[in-house]
TIVO-2410 file (N, C-alpha, C; in nm, 3 decimals):
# residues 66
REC num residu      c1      c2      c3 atome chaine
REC   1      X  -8.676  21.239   6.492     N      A
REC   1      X  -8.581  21.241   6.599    CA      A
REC   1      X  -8.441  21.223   6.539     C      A
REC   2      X  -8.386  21.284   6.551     N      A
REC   2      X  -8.183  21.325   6.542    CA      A
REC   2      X  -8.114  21.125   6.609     C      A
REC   3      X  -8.068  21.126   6.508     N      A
REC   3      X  -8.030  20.971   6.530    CA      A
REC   3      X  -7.859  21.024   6.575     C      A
REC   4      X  -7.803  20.942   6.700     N      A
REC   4      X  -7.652  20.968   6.771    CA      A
REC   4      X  -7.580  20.937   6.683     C      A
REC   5      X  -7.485  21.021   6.627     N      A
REC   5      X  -7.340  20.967   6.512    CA      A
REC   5      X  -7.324  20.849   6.570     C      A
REC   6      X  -7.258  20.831   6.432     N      A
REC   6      X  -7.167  20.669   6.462    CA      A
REC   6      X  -7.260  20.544   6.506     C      A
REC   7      X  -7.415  20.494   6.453     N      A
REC   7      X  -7.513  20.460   6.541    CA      A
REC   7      X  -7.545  20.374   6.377     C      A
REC   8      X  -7.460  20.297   6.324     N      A
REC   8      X  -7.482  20.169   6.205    CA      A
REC   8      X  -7.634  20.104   6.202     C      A
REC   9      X  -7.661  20.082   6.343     N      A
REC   9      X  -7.781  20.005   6.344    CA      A
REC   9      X  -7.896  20.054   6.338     C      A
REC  10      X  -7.933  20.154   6.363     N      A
REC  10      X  -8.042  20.223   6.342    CA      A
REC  10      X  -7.986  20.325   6.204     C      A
REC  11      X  -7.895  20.362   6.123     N      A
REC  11      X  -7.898  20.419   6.007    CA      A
REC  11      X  -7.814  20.372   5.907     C      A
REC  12      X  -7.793  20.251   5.843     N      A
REC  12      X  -7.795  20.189   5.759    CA      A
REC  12      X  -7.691  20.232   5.663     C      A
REC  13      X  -7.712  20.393   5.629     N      A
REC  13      X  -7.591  20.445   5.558    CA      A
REC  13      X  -7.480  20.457   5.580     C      A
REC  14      X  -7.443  20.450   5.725     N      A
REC  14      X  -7.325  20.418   5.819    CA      A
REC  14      X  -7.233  20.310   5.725     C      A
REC  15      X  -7.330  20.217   5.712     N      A
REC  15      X  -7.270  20.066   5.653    CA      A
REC  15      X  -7.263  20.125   5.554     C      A
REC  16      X  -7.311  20.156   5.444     N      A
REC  16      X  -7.276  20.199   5.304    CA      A
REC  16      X  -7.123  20.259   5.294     C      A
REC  17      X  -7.088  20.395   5.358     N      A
REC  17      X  -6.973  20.443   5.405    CA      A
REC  17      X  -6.862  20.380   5.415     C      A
REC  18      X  -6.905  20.269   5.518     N      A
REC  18      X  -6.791  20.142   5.557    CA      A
REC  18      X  -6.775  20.068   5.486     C      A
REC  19      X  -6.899  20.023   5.418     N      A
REC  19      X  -6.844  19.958   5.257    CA      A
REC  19      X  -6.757  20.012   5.193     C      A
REC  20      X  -6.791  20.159   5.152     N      A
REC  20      X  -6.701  20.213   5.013    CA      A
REC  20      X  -6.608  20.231   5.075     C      A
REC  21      X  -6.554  20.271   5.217     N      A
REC  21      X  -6.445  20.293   5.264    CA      A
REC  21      X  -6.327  20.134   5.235     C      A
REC  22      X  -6.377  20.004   5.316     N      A
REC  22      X  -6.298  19.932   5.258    CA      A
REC  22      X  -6.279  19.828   5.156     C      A
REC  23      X  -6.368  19.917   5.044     N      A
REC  23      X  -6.353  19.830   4.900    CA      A
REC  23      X  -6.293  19.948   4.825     C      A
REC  24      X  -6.315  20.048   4.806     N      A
REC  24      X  -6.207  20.160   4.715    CA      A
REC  24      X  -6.129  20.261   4.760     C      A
REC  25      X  -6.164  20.291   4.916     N      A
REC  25      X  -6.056  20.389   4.951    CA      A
REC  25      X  -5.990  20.432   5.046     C      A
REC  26      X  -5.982  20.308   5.101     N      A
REC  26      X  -5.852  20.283   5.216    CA      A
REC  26      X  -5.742  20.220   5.180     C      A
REC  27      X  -5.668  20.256   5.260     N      A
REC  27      X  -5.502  20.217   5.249    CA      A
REC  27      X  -5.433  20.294   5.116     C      A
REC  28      X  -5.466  20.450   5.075     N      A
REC  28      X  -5.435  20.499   4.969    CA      A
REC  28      X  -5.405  20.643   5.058     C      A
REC  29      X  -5.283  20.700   4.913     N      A
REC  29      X  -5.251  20.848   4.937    CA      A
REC  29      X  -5.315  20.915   4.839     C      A
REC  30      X  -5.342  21.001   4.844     N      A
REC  30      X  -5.414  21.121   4.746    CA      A
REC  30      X  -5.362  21.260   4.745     C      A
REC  31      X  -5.308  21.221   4.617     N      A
REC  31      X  -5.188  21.343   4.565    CA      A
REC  31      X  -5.271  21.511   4.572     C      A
REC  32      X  -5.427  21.503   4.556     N      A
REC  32      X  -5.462  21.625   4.545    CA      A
REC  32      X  -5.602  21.601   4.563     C      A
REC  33      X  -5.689  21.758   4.590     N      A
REC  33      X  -5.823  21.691   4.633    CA      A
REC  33      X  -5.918  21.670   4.508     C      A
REC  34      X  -5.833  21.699   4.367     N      A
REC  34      X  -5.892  21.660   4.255    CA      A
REC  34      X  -5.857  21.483   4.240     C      A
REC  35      X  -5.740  21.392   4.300     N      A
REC  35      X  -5.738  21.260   4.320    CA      A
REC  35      X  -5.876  21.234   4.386     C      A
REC  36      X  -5.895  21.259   4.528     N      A
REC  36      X  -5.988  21.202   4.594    CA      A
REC  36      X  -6.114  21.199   4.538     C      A
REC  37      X  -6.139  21.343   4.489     N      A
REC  37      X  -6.299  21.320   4.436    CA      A
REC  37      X  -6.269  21.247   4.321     C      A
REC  38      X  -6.180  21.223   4.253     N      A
REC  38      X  -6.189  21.105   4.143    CA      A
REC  38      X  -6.222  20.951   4.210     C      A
REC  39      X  -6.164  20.921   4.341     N      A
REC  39      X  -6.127  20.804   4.366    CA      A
REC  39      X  -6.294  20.764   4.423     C      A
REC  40      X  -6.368  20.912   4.497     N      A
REC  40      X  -6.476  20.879   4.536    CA      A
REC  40      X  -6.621  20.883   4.421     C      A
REC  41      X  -6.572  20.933   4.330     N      A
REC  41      X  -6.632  20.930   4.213    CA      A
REC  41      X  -6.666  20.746   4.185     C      A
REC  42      X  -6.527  20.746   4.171     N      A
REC  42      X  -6.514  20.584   4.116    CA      A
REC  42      X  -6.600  20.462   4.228     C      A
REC  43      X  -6.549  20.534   4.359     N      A
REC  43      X  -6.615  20.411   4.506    CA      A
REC  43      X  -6.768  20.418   4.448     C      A
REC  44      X  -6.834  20.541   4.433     N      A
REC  44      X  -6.967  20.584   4.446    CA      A
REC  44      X  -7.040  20.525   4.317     C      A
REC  45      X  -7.017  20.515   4.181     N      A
REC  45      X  -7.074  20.481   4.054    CA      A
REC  45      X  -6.970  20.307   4.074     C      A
REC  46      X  -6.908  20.253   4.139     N      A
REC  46      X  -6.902  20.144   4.143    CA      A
REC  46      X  -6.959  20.046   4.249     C      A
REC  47      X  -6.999  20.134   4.354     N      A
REC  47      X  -7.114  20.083   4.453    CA      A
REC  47      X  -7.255  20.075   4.376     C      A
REC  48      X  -7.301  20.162   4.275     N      A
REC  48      X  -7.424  20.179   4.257    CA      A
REC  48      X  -7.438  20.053   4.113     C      A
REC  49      X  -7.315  20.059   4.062     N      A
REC  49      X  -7.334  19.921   3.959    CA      A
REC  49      X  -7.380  19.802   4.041     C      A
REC  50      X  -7.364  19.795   4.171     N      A
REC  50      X  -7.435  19.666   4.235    CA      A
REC  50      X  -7.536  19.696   4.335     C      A
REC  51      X  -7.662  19.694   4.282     N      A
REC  51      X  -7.736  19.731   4.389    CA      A
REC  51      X  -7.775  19.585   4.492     C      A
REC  52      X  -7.740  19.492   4.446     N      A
REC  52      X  -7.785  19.377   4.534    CA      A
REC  52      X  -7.694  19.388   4.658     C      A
REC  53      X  -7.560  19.439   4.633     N      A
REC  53      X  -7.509  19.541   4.770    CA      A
REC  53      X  -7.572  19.633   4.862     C      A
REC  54      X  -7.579  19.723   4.785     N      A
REC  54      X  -7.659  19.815   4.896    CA      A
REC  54      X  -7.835  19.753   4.946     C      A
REC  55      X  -7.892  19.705   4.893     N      A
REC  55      X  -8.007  19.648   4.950    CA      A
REC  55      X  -7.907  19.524   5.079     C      A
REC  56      X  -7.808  19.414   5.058     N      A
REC  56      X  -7.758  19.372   5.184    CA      A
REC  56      X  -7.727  19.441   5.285     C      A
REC  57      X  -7.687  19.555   5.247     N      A
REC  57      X  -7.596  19.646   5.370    CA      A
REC  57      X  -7.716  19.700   5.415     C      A
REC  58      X  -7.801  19.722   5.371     N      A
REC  58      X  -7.880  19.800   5.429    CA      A
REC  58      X  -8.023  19.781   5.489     C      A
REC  59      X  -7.996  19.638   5.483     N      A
REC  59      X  -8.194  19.508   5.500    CA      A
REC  59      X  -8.114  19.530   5.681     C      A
REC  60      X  -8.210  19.548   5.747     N      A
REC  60      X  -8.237  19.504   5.907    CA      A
REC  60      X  -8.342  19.434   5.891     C      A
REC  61      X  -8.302  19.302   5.949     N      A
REC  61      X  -8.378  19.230   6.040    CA      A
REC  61      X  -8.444  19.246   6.097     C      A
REC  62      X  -8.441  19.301   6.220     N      A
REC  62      X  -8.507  19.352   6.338    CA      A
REC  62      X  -8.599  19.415   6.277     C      A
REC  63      X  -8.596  19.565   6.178     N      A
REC  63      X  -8.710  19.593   6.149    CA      A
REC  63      X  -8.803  19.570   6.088     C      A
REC  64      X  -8.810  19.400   6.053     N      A
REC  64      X  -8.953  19.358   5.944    CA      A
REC  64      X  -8.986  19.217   6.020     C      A
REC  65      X  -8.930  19.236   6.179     N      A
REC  65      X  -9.004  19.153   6.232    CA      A
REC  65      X  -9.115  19.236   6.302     C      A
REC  66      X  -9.221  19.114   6.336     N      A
REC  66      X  -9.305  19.188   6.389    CA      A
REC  66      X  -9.418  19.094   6.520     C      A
***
């Protein structure tokens, strides 16, 4: 089943997004779209150096009760 945009709680990657958005790439200008994919280069291989991050952002509760 097609999960509604914008819907964090039921898809998890939402939060991932919102992570990298305000730890590497908000509140910035980007001179060219060769900047950005650098900058998202950098958000993306510096999110994945911590995975004890993405396992927080992404553990629900709700779904391992039972």
């Amino acid at each position: 089943m097609p999960l509604p945009a914008k819907s964090p709680e039921l898809n998890p990657v939402e939060n991932i997004w919102q992570f990298i958005r305000e730890n590497w790439l908000s509140n910035r200008v980007f001179t060219s779209y060769r900047d950005i994919l650098d900058h998202c280069c950098y958000a993306w291989n510096s999110l994945i150096d911590q995975p004890w991050h993405i396992t927080s952002i992404g553990l629900r509760d709700w779904a391992h009760r039972s």
